[in-house]
C-alpha atoms as one frame of an Amber mdcrd trajectory, in Angstrom:
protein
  80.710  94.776 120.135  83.173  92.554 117.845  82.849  89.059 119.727  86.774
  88.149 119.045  88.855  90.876 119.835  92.709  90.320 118.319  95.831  92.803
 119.309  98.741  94.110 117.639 102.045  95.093 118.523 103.160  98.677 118.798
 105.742 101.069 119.788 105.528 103.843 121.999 107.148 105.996 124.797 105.815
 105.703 128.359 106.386 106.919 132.077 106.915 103.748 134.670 106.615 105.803
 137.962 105.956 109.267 139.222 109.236 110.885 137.960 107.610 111.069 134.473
 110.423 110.014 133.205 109.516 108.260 129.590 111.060 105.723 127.628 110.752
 103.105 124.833 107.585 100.704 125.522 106.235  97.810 123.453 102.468  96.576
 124.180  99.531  95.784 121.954  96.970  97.542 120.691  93.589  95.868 119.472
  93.552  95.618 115.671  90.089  97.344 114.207  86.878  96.208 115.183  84.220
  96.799 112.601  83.320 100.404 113.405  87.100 101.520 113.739  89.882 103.839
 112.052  93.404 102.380 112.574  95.639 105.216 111.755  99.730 105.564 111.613
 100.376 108.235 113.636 102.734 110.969 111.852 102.365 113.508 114.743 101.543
 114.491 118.046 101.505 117.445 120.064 102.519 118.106 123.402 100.152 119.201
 126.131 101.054 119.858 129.545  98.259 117.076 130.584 100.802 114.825 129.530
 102.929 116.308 132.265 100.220 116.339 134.512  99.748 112.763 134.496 102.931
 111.448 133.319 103.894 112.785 137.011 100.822 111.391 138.804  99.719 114.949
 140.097  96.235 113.817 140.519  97.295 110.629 141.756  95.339 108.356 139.393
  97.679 107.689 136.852  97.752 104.020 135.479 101.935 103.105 134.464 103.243
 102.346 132.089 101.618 105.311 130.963 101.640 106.749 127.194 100.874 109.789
 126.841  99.630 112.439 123.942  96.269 113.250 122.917  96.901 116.000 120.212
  97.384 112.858 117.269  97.699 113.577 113.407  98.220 110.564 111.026  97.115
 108.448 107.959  94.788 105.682 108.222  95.811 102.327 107.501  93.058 100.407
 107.914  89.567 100.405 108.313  86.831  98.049 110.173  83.925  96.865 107.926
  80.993  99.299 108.764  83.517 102.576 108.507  81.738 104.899 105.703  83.547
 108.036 106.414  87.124 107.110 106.286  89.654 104.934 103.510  92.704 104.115
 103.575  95.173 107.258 102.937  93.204 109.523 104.366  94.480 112.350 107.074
  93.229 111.873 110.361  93.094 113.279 113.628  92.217 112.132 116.843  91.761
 114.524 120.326  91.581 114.122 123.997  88.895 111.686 124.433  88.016 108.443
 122.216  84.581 107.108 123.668  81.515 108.360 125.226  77.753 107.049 126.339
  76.941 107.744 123.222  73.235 107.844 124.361  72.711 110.865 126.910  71.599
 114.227 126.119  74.953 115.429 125.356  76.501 112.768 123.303  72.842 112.727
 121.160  74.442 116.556 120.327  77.785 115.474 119.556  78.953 117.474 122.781
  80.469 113.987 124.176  83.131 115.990 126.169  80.247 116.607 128.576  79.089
 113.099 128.113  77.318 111.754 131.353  79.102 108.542 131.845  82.323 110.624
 131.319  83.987 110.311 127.913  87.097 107.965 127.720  90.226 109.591 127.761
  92.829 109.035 125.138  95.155 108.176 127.242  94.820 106.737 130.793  91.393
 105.625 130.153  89.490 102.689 130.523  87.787 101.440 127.219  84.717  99.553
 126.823  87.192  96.163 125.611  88.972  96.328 129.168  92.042  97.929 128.396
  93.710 100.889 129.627  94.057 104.079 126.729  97.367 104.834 125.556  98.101
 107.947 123.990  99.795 109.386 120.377 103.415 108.815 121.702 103.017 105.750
 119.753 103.438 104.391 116.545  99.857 103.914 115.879  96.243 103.837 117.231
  92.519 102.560 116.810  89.529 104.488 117.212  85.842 104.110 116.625  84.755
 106.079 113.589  82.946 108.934 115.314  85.969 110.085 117.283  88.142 110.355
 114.088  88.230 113.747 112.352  89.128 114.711 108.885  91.861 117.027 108.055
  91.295 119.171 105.134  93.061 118.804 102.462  95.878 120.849 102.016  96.654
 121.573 105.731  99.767 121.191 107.344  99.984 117.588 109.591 102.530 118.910
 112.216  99.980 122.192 112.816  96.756 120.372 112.800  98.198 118.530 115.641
  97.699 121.071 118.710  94.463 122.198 117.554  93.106 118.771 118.883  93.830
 119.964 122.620  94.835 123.438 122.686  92.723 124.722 119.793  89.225 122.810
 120.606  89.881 123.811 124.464  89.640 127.795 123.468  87.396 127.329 120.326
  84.597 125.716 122.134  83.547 128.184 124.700  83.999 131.189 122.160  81.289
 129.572 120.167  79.094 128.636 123.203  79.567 132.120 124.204  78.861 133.821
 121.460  82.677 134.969 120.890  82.408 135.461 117.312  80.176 138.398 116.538
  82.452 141.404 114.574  83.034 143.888 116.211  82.956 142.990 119.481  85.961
 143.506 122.099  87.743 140.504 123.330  90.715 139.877 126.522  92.747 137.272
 126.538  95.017 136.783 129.929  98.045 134.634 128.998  99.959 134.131 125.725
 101.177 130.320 126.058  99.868 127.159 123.250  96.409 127.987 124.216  96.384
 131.757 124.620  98.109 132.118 121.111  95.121 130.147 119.464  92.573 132.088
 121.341  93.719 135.466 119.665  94.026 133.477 116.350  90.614 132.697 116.828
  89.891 136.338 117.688  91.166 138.245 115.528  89.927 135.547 112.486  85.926
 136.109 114.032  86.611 139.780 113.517  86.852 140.419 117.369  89.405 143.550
 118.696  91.621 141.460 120.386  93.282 142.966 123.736  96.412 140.542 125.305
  96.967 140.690 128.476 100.233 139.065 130.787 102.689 139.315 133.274 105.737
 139.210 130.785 106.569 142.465 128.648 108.494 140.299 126.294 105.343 138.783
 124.901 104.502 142.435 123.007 106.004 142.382 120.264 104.950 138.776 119.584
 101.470 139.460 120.178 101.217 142.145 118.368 103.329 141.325 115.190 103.240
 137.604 115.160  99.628 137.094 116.573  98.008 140.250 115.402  96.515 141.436
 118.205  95.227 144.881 118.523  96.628 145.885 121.774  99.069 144.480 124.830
  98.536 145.551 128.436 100.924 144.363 130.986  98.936 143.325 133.431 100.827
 144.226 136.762 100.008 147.929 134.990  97.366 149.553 137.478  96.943 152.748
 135.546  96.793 150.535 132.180  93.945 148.356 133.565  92.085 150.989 134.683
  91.921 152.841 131.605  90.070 149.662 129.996  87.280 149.553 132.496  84.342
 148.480 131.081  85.581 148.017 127.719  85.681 144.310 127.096  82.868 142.295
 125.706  84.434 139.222 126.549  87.779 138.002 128.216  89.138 134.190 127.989
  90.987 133.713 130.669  94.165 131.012 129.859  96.239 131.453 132.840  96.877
 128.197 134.921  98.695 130.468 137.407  97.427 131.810 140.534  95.936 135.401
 139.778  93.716 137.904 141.205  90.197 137.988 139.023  88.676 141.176 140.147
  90.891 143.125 138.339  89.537 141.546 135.318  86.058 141.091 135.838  86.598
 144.977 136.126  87.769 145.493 132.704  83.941 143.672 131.071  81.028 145.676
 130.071  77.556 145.047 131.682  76.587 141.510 130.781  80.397 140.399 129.732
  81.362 136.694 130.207  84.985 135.890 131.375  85.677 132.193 130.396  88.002
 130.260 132.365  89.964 127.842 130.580  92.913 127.897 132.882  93.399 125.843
 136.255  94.597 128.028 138.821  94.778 126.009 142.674  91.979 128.580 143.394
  89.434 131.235 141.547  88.842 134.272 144.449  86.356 137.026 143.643  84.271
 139.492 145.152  80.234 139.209 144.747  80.231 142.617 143.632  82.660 141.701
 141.058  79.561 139.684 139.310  76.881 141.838 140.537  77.583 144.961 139.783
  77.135 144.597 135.453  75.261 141.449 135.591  78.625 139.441 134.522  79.335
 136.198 134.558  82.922 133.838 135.308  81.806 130.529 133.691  84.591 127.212
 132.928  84.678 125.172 129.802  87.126 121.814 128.902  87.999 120.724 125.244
  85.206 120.278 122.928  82.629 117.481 121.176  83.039 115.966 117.920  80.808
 118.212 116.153  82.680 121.685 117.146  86.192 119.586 116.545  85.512 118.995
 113.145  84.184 122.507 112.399  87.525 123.893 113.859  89.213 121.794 111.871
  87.692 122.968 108.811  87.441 127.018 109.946  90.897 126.785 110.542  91.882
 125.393 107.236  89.536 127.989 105.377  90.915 130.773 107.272  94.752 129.405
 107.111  95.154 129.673 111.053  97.673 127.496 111.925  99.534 126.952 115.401
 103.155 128.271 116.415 104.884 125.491 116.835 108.316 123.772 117.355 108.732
 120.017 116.008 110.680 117.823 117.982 111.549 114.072 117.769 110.553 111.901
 120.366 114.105 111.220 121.929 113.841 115.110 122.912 110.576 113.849 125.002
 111.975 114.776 128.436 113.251 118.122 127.626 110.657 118.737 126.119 108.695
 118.116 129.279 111.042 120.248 131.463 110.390 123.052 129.134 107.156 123.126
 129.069 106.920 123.585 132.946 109.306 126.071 132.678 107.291 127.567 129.918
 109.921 127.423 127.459 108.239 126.802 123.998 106.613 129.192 121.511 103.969
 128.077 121.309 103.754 124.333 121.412 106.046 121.339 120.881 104.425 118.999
 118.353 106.188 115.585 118.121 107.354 114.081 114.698 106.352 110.931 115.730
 106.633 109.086 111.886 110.544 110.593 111.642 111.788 109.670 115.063 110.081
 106.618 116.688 112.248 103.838 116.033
């Protein structure tokens, strides 16, 4: 560790209190230590963890809070011992910026499991002593290894939400072997993450089946998403006629829902992945027994899958639905989100509108 640590100013938006209210916040950053990427943030998506503790719903949230952990920008500066980074570059940073870096899981790049707990982007605690503040902010320093390239040629504003949203669903199709042609995928829910899960789908050659609770999402997923097939889900006769037909199903619905309906719908051996965080998950045994299937839960992803999404995405031009915003539209933004308002994710033009 750098034995003088110096700080910088910077702007940002924060919550004070519970109401989540945010608002113009100065405080200081630390300026690069010798192993870090100080990059000007040009974007930054919004993710409903921002919400989540913005408004203190798990009742650890450290104000003034910043949120954002979906962060696009150029790098500005770099700390002596950086080798894969200069000055110009395009640069990402996700949900976490620190790890162990020395258990089993961070030795794999899979730091998001780390054992110590990776440090959270925002809201965190960092080795220095300082509480994490997010991308609503003008700028922010990272170590090196949780910095990610974004190809050249891709899009700022859509790279942002495939830091959170994208990594979250792109992991556990990997782990899970959800990329094999040919093979049958669900996917319950059509919001940020749901969209980039049939994205992902449909680009590993799977036959992508949506399912949700709102017939208005058809025509979008199958004409703007390409999926193969829409079943409303509150459709008995619909669901039954896809019993046993599903390799796989990713399940993206933070809602309260019934799973053996679903679990129904998997061949022998099928995996439903949660992603989702409904209050509970109810379920027959027989449900898993009967097929040898399996529920199984996954959060975002390690640096090593991050960067290969980044770089599958940009070689198979998937890019994220999104609206861009500027920051002053923050708390509406916020409101709409909960009220599931947004196709299919606000991203923040952070370089335009912070002032």
């Amino acid at each position: 560790m750098d034995k003088e640590i110096k700080y910088e100013d910077c702007l940002g938006w924060a919550a004070r209190d519970p109401s989540g209210k945010l608002s113009p916040y100065n405080f200081t950053r630390r300026a690069p230590c010798s192993d870090d990427v100080s990059l000007k943030i040009t974007h930054c998506g919004v993710c409903y963890a921002d919400i989540i503790w913005a408004r203190n719903k798990f009742g650890d949230a450290k104000y003034p809070l910043v949120p954002g952990h979906e962060i696009v920008g150029v790098v500005k500066e770099i700390g002596s011992d950086v080798n894969n980074f200069k000055v110009g570059d395009l640069v990402a940073v996700g949900t976490f910026v620190d790890s162990c870096r020395d258990c089993e899981h961070c030795i794999e790049r899979n730091e998001v499991l780390c054992s110590e707990h990776p440090i959270f982007t925002f809201n965190g605690l960092d080795k220095y002593g300082m509480i994490t503040k997010g991308g609503y902010s003008g700028h922010i320093v990272v170590s090196e290894r949780f910095c990610y390239k974004i190809p050249e040629g891709y899009p700022p504003a859509k790279a942002a939400p495939l830091l959170c949203a994208g990594i979250t669903v792109y992991t556990p199709m990997i782990r899970h072997k959800m990329n094999q042609p040919g093979k049958s995928l669900g996917v319950i829910g059509l919001g940020g993450l749901g969209h980039l899960a049939v994205k992902f789908g449909k680009a590993f050659g799977l036959n992508v089946t949506v399912f949700s609770t709102s017939a208005s999402k058809k025509k979008e997923a199958l004409e703007l998403l390409g999926a193969d097939k829409f079943v409303l889900s509150s459709d008995e006769q619909e669901m039954k006629s896809l019993v046993n037909t599903l390799d796989f199903i990713i399940d993206v619905a933070s809602g309260d829902h019934p799973f053996d309906p679903y679990l129904a719908l998997l061949k022998a051996c099928g995996v439903l992945v949660l992603v989702g965080a409904p209050s509970e998950v109810r379920l027959r045994p027989t449900s898993l027994l009967m097929g040898a299937k399996s529920i199984a839960g996954t959060g975002t992803g390690g640096t090593k899958h991050t960067q290969e999404m980044l770089e599958f995405c940009a070689a198979r031009k998937i890019y994220p639905e999104i609206e861009v915003i500027d920051i002053q539209y923050i708390n509406e933004a916020h409101e709409r989100l909960i009220n599931r308002d947004v196709k299919y994710r606000f991203v923040i033009d952070i370089e335009n509108s912070l002032k």
